[in-house]
DRENLOTOR-74196 format. One record per residue (C-alpha): z, y, x; residue number from 1; residue in one letter. Coordinates in nm, 2 decimals, m for minus. Each point is the difference from the previous one (the first is absolute). Example, Ala and Ser with C-alpha at 12.3 -4.5 7.8 and 13.67 -1.06 7.14 Angstrom:
// DRENLOTOR-74196
<rec <0.78, m0.45, 1.23>, 1, "a">
<rec <m0.07, 0.34, 0.14>, 2, "s">
This chain:
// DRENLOTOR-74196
<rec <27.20, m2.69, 3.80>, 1, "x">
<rec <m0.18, m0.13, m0.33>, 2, "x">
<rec <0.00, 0.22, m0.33>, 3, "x">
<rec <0.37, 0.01, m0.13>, 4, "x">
<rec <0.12, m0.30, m0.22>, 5, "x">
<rec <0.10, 0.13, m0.32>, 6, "x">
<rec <0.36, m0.11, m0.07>, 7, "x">
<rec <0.12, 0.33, m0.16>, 8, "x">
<rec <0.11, m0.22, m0.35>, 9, "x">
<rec <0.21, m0.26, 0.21>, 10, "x">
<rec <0.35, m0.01, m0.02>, 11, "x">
<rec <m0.01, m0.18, 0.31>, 12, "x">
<rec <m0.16, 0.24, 0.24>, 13, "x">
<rec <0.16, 0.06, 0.35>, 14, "x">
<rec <m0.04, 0.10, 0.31>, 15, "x">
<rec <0.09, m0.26, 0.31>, 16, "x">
<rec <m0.05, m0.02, 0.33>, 17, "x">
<rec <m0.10, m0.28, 0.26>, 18, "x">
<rec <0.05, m0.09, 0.34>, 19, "x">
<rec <m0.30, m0.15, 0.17>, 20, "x">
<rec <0.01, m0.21, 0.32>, 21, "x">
<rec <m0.25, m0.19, 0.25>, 22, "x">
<rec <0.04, m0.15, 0.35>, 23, "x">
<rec <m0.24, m0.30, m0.08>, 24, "x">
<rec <m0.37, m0.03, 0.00>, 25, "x">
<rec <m0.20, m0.19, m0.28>, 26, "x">
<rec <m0.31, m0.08, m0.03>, 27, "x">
<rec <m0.13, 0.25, 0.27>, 28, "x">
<rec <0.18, 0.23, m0.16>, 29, "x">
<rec <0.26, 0.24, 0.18>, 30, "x">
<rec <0.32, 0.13, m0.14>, 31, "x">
<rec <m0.11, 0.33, m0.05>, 32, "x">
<rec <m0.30, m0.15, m0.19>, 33, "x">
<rec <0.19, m0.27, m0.17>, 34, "x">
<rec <0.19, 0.33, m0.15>, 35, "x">
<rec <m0.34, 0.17, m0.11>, 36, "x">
<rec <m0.04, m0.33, m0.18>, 37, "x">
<rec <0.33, m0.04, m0.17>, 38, "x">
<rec <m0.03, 0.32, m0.09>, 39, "x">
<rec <m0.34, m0.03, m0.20>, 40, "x">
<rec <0.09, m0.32, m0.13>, 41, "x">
<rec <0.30, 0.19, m0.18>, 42, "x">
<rec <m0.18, 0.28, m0.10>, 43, "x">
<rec <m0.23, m0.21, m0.15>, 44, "x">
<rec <0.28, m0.20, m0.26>, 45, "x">
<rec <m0.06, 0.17, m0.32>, 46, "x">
<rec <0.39, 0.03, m0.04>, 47, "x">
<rec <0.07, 0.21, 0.34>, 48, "x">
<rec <m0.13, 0.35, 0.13>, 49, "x">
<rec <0.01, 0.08, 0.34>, 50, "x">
<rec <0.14, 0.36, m0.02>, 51, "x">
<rec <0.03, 0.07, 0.37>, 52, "x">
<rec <m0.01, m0.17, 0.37>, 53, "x">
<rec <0.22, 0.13, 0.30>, 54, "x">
<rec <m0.19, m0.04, 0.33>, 55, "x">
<rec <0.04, m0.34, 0.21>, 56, "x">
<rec <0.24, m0.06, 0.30>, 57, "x">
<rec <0.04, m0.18, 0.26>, 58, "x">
<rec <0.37, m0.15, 0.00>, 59, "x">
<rec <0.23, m0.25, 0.21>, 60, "x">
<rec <0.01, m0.35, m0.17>, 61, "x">
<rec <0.33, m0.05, m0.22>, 62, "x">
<rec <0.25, m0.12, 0.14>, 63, "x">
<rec <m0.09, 0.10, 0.38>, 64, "x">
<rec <m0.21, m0.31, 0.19>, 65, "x">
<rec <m0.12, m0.19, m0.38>, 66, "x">
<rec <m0.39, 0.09, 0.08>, 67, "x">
<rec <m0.27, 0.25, 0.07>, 68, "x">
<rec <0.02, 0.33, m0.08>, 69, "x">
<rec <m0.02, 0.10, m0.36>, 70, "x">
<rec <m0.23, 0.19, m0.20>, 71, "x">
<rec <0.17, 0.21, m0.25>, 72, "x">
<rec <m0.04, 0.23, m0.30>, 73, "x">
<rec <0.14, 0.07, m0.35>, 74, "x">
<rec <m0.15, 0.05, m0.32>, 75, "x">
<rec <0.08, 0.20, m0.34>, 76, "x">
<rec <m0.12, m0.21, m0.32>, 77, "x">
<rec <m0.01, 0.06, m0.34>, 78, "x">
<rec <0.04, m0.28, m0.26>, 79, "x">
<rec <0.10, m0.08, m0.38>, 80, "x">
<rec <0.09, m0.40, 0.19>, 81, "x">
<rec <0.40, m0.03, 0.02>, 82, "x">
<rec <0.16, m0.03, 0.29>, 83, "x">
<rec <m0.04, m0.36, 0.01>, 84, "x">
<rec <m0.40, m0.06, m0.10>, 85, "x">
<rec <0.00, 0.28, 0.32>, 86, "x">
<rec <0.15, m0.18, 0.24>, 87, "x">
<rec <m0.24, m0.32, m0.13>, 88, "x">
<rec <m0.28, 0.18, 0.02>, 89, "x">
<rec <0.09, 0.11, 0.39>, 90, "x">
<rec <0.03, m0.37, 0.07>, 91, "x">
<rec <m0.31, m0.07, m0.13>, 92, "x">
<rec <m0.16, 0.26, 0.19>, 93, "x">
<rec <0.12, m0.19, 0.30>, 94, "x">
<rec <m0.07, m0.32, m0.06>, 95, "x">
<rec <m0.34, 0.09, m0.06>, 96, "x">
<rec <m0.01, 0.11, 0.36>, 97, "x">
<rec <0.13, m0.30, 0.13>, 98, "x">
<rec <0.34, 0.08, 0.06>, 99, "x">
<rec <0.27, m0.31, m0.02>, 100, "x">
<rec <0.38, 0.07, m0.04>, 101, "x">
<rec <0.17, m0.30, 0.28>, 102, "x">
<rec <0.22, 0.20, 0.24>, 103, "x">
<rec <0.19, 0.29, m0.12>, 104, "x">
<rec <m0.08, 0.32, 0.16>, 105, "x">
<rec <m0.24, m0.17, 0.22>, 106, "x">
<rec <m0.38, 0.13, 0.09>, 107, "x">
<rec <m0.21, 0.04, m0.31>, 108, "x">
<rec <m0.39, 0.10, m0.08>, 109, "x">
<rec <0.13, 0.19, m0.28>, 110, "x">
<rec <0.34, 0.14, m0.14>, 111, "x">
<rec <0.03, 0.17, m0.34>, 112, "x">
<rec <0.31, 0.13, m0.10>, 113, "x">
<rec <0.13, 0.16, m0.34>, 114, "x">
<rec <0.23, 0.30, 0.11>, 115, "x">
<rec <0.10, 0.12, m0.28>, 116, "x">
<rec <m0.11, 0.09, m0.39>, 117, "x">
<rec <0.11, 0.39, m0.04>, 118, "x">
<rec <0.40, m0.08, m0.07>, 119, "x">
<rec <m0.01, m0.31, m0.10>, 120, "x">
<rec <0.33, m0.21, 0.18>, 121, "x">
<rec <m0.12, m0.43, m0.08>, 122, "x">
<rec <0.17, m0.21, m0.07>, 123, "x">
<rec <0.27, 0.25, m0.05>, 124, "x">
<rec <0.24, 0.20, 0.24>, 125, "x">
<rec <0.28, m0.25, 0.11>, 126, "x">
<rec <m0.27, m0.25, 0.09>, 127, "x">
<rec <m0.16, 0.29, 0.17>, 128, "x">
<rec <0.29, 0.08, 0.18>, 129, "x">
<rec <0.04, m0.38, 0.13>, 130, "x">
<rec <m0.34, m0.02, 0.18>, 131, "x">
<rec <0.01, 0.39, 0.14>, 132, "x">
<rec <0.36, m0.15, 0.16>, 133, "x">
<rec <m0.11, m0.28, 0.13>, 134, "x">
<rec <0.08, m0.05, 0.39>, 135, "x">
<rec <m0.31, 0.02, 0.24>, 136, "x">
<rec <0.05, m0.41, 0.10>, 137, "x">
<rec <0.00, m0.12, m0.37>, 138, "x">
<rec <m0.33, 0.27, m0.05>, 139, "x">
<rec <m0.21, m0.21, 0.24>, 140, "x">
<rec <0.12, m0.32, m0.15>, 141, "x">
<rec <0.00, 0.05, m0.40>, 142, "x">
<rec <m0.23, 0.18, m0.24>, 143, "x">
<rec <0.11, 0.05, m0.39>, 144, "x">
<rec <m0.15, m0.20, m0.25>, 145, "x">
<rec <m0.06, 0.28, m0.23>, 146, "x">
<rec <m0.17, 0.38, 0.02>, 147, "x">
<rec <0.23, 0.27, 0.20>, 148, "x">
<rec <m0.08, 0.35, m0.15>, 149, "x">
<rec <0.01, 0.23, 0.21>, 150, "x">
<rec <m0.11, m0.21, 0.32>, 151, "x">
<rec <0.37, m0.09, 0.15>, 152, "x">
<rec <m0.14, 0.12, 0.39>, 153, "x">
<rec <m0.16, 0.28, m0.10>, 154, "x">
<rec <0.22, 0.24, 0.13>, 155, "x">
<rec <m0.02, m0.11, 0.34>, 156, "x">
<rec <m0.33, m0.11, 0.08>, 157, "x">
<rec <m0.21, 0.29, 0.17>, 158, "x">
<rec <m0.34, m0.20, m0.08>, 159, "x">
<rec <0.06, 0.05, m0.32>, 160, "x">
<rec <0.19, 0.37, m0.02>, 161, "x">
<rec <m0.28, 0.10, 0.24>, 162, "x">
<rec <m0.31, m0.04, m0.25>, 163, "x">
<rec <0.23, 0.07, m0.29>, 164, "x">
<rec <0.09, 0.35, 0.09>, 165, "x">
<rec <m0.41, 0.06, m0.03>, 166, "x">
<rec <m0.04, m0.13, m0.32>, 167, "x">
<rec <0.34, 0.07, m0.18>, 168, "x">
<rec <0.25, 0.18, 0.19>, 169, "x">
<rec <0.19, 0.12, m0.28>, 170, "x">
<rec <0.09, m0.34, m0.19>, 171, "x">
<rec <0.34, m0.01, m0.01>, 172, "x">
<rec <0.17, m0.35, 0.03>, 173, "x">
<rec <0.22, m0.11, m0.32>, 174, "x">
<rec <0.28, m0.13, 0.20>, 175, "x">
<rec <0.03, 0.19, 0.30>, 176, "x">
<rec <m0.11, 0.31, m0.13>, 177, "x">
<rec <m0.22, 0.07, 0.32>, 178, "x">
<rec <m0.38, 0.14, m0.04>, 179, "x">
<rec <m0.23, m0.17, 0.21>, 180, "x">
<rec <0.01, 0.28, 0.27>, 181, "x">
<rec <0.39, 0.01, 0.03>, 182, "x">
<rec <m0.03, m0.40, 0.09>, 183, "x">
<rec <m0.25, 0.08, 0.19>, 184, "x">
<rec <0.20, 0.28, 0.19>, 185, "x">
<rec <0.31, m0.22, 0.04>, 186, "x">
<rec <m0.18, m0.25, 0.19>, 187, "x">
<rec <0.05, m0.01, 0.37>, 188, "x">
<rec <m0.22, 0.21, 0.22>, 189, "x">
<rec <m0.16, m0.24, 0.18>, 190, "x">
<rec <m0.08, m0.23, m0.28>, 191, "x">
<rec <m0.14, 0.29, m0.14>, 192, "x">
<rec <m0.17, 0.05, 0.32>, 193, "x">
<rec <m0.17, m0.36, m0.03>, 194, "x">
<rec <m0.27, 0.06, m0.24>, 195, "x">
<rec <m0.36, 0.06, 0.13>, 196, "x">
<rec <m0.25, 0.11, m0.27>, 197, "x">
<rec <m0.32, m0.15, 0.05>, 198, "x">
């Protein structure tokens, strides 16, 4: 990556991660490419390091049948932004790259998604608590109107655990109390079994 940004004096300064997702093509570009993009473009913002990329996989769309196969990967960032001017900055990211939010979990040219910022539990833990509960049905039907810290499906998404146990196996969720590589571990073989690095 570029020379280090130089946040040492920030209050402010965390380590996150992100989730990064394709099974679109735009403007000629494929997922894997349109990932090599996003990334760049974020490395680029003069408020956000790129500290380290997992590799990309090949995944089964979410939820089973909703499009082509997905291009995954996860990223470690760096940033004096809160939570909040993060998650902005991730959606400007993709809009740039022409992605367009209409059907929940549907296909998408790009997918950016704030994980988590080191222990950080938003907007706090009951309202955490509400969205991790939530009931598979009302998951495909509802999304919160406000930031969930950690990322409330975390825990049980292998195309996420996947390239996270590359880039920070060891992060230990607030709430749970799980590193990366114990969710990781508790995951059913075969969906284990269903990533392809590419």
């Amino acid at each position: 990556m570029d020379t280090p940004k130089d946040w040492s004096n920030h209050p402010l300064r965390v380590s996150s991660a992100i989730a990064l997702g394709s099974n679109e093509t735009w403007q000629g570009l494929t997922s894997a490419e349109l990932l090599n993009a996003a990334l760049k473009a974020l490395s680029q913002l003069p408020q956000i390091e790129v500290v380290r990329v997992s590799r990309y996989y090949k995944t089964a769309s979410y939820p089973a049948g909703s499009g082509p196969d997905f291009v995954n990967a996860a990223a470690l960032i760096r940033s004096p932004l809160p939570a909040e001017g993060l998650l902005s900055a991730l959606h400007k990211v993709e809009a740039d790259f022409g992605r367009r939010r209409i059907k929940r979990w549907g296909a998408r040219c790009l997918d950016l998604d704030l994980l988590f910022c080191a222990d950080a539990v938003l907007p706090n833990r009951a309202e955490f608590q509400r969205w991790y509960n939530l009931d598979a049905a009302r998951q495909q039907s509802i999304a919160p109107d406000t930031l969930i810290l950690p990322h409330p499906r975390l825990h049980e998404r292998a195309f996420v655990l996947g390239p996270l146990m590359e880039i920070a196996p060891e992060w230990r969720h607030p709430v749970l109390g799980l590193s990366v590589a114990q969710m990781f571990g508790a995951l059913p073989k075969a969906l284990r079994a269903e990533l392809r690095a590419l």
